[in-house]
C-alpha positions in Angstrom: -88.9 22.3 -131.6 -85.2 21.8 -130.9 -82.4 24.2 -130.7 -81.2 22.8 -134.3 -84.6 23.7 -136.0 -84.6 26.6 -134.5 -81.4 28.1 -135.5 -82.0 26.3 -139.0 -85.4 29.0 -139.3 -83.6 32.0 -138.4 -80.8 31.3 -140.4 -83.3 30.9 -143.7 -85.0 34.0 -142.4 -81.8 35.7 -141.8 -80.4 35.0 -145.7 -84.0 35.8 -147.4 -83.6 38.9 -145.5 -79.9 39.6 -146.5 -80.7 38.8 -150.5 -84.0 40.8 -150.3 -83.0 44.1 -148.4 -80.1 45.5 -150.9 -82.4 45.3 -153.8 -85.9 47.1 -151.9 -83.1 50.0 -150.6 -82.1 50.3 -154.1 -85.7 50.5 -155.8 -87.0 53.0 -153.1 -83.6 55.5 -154.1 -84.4 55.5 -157.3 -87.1 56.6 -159.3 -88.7 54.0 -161.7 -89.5 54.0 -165.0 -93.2 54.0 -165.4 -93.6 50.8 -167.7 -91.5 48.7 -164.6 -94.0 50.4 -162.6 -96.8 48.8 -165.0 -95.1 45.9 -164.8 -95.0 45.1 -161.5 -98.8 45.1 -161.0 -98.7 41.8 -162.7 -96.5 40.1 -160.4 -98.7 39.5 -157.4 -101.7 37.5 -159.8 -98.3 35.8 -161.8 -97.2 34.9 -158.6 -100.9 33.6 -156.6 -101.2 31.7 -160.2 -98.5 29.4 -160.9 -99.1 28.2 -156.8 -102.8 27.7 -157.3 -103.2 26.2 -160.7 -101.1 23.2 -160.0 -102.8 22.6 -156.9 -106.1 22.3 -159.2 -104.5 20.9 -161.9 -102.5 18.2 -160.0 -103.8 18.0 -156.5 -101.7 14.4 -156.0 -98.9 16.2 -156.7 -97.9 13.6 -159.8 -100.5 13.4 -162.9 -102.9 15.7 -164.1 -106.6 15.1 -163.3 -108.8 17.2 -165.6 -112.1 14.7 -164.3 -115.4 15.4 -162.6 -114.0 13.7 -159.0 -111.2 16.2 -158.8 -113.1 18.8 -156.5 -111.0 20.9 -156.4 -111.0 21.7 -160.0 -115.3 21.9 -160.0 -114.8 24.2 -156.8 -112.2 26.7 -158.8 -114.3 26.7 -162.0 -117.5 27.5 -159.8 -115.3 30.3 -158.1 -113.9 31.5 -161.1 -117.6 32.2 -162.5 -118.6 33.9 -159.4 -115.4 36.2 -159.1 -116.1 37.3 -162.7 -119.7 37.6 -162.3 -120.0 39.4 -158.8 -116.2 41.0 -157.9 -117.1 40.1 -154.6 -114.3 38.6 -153.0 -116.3 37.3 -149.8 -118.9 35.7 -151.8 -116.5 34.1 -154.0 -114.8 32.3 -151.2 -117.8 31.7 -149.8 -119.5 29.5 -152.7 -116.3 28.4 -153.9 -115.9 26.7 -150.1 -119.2 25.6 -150.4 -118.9 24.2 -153.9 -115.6 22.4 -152.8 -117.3 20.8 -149.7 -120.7 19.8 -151.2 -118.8 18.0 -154.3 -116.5 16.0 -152.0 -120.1 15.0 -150.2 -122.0 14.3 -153.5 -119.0 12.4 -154.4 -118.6 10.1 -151.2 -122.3 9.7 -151.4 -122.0 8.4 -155.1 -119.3 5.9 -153.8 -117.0 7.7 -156.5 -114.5 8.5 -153.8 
């Protein structure tokens, strides 16, 4: 790493710091309303969705691929049963892994990929 990247990383560090800090010393001096309160539980799933979905959605990066060969889209919707099925967070990851990894070998066996 040079000395340019470096500084280049603590200087996007620094200003997501600087915009950040004012607004968390501000919410922890005054009291909030309950309903923000409410609100805010909904920002970390808002948040963890709109990264994930696209990467399912559009794992290229440019057109939607809603077909069998998109793994990662099998491997979510597998997941996705289990999470709602067990709640267990470790066996979710687990099979949804598993799902992910045993498609993409199905798939290269099939000659599909």
């Amino acid at each position: 790493m040079t000395q340019r990247e470096l500084i280049l990383i603590i200087g996007m560090a620094l200003v997501t710091f600087l915009v950040r800090y004012p607004i968390l010393v501000l919410v922890t001096r005054i009291p909030l309303p309950a309903t923000i309160l409410n609100a805010m539980r909904y920002i970390p799933p808002a948040v963890l969705t709109a990264i994930i979905v696209p990467a399912i959605l559009i794992p290229d990066g440019k057109t939607l691929d809603l077909h069998v060969q998109n793994s990662y889209l099998i491997a979510s919707i597998v997941a996705a049963l289990v999470a709602w099925r067990s709640k267990n967070l470790l066996l979710t990851i687990g099979l949804g892994m598993a799902t992910l990894w045993l498609w993409r070998w199905l798939l290269m066996l099939s000659g599909a990929v």
